[in-house]
ROKOL-256628 format. One record per residue: residue in one letter; x, y, z of N, C-alpha, C in turn. Coordinates in steps of 0.02 Angstrom, whole numbers, padded with zeros to 5 digits, always signed. Each point is the difference from the previous one (the first is absolute). Layout:
aXYZXYZXYZ;...
This chain:
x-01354+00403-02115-00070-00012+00013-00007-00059+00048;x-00033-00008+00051-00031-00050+00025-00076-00021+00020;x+00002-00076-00002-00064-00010+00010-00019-00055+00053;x-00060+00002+00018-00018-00048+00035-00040-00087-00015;x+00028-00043+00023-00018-00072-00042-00004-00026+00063;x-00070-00040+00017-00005-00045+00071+00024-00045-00006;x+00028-00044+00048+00037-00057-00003-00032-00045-00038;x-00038-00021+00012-00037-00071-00049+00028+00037-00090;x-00031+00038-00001+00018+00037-00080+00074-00001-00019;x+00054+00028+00048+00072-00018+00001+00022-00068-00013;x-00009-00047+00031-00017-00061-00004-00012-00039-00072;x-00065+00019-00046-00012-00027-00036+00046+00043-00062;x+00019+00057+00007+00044+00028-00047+00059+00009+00007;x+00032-00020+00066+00054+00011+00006+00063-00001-00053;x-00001-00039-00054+00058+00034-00063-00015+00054-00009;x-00060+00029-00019-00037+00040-00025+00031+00079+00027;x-00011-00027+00080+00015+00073+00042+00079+00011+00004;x+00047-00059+00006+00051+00014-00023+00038+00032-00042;x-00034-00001-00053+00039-00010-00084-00036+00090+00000;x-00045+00033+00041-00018+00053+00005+00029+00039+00056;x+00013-00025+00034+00076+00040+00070+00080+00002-00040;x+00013-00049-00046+00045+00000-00046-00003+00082-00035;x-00052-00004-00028-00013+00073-00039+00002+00056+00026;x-00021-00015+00091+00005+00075+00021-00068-00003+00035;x-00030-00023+00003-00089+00004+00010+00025-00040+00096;x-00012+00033+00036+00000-00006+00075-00084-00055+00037;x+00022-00063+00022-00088-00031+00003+00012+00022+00086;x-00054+00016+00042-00027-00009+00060-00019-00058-00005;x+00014-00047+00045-00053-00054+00021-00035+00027+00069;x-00092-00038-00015-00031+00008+00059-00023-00062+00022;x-00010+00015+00053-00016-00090+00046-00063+00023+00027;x-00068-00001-00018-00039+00020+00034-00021+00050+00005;x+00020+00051-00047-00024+00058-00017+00070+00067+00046;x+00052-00063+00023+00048+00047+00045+00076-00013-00036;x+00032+00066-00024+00054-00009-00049+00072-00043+00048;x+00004-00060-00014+00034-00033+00015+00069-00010-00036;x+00041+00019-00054+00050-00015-00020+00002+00035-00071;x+00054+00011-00032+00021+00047-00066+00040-00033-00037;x-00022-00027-00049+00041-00029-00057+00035+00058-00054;x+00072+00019-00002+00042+00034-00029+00054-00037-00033;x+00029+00022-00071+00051-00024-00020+00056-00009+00045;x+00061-00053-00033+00056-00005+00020+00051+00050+00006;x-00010+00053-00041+00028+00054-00022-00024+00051+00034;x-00046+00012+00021-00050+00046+00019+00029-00014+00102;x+00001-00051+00004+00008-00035+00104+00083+00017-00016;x+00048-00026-00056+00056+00037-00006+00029+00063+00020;x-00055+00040-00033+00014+00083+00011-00023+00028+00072;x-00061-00046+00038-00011+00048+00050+00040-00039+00049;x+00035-00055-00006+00048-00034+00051+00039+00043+00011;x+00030+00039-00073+00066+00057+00023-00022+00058+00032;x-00057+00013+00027-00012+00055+00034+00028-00007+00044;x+00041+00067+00028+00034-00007+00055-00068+00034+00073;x+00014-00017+00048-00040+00001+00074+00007+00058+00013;x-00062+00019+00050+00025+00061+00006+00056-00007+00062;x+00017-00046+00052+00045-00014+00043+00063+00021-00043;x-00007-00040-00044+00080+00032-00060+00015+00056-00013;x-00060+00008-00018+00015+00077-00029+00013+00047+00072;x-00045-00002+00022+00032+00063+00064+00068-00014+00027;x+00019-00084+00012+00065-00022+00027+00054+00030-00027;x-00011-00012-00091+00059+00019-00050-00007+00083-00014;x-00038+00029+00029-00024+00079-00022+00062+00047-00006;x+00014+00014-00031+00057+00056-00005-00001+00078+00058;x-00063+00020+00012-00013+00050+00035+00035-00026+00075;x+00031+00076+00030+00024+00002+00051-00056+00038+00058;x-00003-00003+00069-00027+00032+00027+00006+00083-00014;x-00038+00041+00015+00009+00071-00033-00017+00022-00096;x+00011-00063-00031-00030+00017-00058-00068+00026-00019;x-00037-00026+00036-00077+00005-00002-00015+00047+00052;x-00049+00055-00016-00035+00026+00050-00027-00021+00053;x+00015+00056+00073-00045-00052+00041-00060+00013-00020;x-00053-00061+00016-00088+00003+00015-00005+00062+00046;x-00074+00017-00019-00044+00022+00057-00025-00038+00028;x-00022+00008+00035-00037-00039+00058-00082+00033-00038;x-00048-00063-00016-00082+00007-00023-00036+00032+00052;x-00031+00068-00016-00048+00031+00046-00043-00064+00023;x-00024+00014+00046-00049-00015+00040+00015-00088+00034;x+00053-00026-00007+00029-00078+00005+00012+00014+00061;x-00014-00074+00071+00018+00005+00061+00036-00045-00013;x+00063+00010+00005+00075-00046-00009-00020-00043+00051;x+00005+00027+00078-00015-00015+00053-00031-00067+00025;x-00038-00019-00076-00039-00068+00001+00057-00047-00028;x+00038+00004-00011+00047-00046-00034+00048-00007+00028;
């Protein structure tokens, strides 16, 4: 679940919003009504650190050329512009 808490409010609860990103509960901060920053557990920035890239993943990809079908080419697209 997440929620949204404006900075001044972050601020005055900040254990508060912690000890609730601990649990699992995701805070948005807003600065002005514009979402400025995401308070998430330690555990939680842990797990999406190990996401691998997609640079990785295509780099490390097992598929050889010829595995995959070729594309069509999209009706009505002027390549021509590109």
């Amino acid at each position: 679940m997440m929620k949204e808490i404006q900075l001044k409010d972050a601020k005055a609860t900040f254990s508060h919003v912690i000890d609730e990103a601990v649990a699992g509960e995701t805070a948005v901060i807003t600065r002005h009504g514009k979402r400025e920053a995401v308070i998430i557990s330690y555990c939680e920035y842990e797990r999406l650190s190990r996401v691998p890239s997609l640079g990785w993943l295509l780099a490390n990809s097992p598929l050889e050329k010829g595995d995959l079908p070729e594309r069509k080419p999209a009706k009505g697209l002027d390549r021509s512009a590109f």
